[in-house]
C-alpha positions in Angstrom: -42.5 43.0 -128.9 -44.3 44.1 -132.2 -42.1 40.7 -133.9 -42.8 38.2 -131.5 -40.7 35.0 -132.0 -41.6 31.8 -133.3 -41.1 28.6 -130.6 -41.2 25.2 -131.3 -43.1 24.4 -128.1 -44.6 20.4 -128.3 -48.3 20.3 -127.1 -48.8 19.0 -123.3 -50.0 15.9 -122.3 -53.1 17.3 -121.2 -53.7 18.5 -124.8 -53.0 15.7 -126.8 -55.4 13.7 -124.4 -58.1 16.5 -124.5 -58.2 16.4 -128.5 -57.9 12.7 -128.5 -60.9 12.8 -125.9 -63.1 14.9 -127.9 -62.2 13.5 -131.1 -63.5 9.8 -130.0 -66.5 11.5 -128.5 -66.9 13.7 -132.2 -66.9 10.2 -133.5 -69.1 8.5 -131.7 -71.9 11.2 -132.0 -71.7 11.2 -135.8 -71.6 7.2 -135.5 -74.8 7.5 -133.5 -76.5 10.3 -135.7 -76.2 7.7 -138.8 -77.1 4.2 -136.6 -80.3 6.1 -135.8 -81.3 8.8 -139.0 -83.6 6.0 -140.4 -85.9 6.4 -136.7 -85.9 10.5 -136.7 -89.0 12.4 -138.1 -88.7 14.1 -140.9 -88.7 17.2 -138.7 -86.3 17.7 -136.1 -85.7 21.1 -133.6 -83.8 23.3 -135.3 -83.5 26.1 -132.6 -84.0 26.7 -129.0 -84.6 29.4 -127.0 -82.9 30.5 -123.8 -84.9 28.1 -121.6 -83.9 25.7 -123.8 -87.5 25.2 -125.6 -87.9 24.1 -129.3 -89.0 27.4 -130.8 -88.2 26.8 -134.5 -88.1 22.8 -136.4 -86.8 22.0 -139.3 -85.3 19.1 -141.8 -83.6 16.6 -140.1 -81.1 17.3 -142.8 -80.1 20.4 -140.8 -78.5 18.4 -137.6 -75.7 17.6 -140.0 -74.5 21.7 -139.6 -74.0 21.0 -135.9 -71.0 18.3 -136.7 -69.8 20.3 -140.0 -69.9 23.9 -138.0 -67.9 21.7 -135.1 -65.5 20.3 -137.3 -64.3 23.5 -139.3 -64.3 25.4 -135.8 -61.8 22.3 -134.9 -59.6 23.1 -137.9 -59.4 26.5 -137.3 -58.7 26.7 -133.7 -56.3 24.0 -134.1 -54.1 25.9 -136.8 -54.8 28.9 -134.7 -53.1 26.8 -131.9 -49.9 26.4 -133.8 -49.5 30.2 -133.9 -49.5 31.5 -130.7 -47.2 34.4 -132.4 -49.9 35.6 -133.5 -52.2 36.0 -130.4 -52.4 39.1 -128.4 -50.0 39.3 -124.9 -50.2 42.0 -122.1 -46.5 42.8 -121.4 -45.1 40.1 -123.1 -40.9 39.5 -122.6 -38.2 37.3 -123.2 -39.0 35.9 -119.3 -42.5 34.8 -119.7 -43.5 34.3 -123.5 -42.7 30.2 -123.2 -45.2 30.3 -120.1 -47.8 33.1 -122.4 -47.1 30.9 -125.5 -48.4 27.7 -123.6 -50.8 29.4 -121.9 -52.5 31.0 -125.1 -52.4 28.3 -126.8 -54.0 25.9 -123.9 -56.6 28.7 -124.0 -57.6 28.2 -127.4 -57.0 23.9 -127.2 -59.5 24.1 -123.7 -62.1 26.2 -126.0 -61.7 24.5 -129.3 -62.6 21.0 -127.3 -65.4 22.9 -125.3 -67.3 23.7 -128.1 -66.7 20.6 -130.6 -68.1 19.2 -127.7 -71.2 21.3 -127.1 -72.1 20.9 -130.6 -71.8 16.9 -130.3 -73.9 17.1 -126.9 -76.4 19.5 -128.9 -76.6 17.3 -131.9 -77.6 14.8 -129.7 -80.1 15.9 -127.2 -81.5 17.2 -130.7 -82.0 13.8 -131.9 -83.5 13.1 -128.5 -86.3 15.5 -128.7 -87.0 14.3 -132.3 -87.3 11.5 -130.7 -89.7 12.0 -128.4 -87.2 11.1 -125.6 -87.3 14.5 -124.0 -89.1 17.5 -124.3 -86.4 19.9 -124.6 -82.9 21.0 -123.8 -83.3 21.8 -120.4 -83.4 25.3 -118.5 -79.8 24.5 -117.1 -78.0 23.9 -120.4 -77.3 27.7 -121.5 -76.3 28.7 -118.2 -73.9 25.5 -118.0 -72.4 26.6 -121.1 -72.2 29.8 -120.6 -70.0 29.2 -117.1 -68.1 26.6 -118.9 -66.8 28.5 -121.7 -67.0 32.0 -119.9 -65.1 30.3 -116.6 -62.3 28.7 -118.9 -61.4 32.1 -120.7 -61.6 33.8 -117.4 -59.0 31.0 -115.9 -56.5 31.0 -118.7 -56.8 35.5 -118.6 -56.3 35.3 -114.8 -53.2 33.3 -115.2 -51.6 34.7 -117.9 -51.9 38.0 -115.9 -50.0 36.4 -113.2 
């Protein structure tokens, strides 16, 4: 199908309450990042390395990319979403392209959520180590992410192949 159809096909349940999730926990995190900005140094981590070390500080004024970069990658994914016509099928047909449709489209709602939620967590435990709260990210927390984000694509790939 090199003109794939457009369908009207309303969002699931499990969407609407996985944006509504992550939006109240987007929220929150930029609530929190303004309660406490007046308590963080004027230098905060600005990178970390795989182990989850501070290897590079910077102005606190930089933690404000985390929520900005989150929010635009929510806009796009999210109009992305609305055009699953436009994402790339293996042996797409008139039988399955509701289910590939929904499927694609879940792919890119589970992913889009994932990471405007890693940046909110990152912004966070950021503010943390600023703090003096903790020392760093942790040696778990890129190989968590990594089988988060890596384990959802491979889940919604799997099934569509199905």
């Amino acid at each position: 199908m090199n003109n794939k159809p457009v369908l009207d096909i309303p969002k699931s349940s499990f969407e609407k309450t996985l944006d509504i999730i992550t939006a109240l926990i987007f929220l929150a995190g930029i609530i929190y990042t303004i309660v406490i900005w007046g308590q963080l140094p004027d230098q905060v981590p600005a990178h970390y390395n795989a182990a989850g070390d501070v290897d590079r500080w910077g102005s606190k004024w930089e933690l404000i990319l985390l929520p900005i970069i989150a929010a635009l990658l929510a806009v796009f994914l999210t109009f992305l979403e609305k055009h699953p016509e436009w994402h790339n099928y293996i042996k797409l047909n008139e039988n399955n392209i509701e289910f590939q449709y929904k499927n694609s489209r879940m792919l890119l709602n589970v992913l889009k959520n994932e990471c405007v939620l890693l940046f909110t967590f990152l912004t966070y435990k950021t503010e943390q180590v600023a703090l003096g709260n903790i020392d760093s990210l942790g040696i778990t927390f890129l190989p968590i992410f990594l089988v988060i984000l890596f384990g959802s694509m491979a889940f919604f790939i799997v099934r569509s192949l199905r």
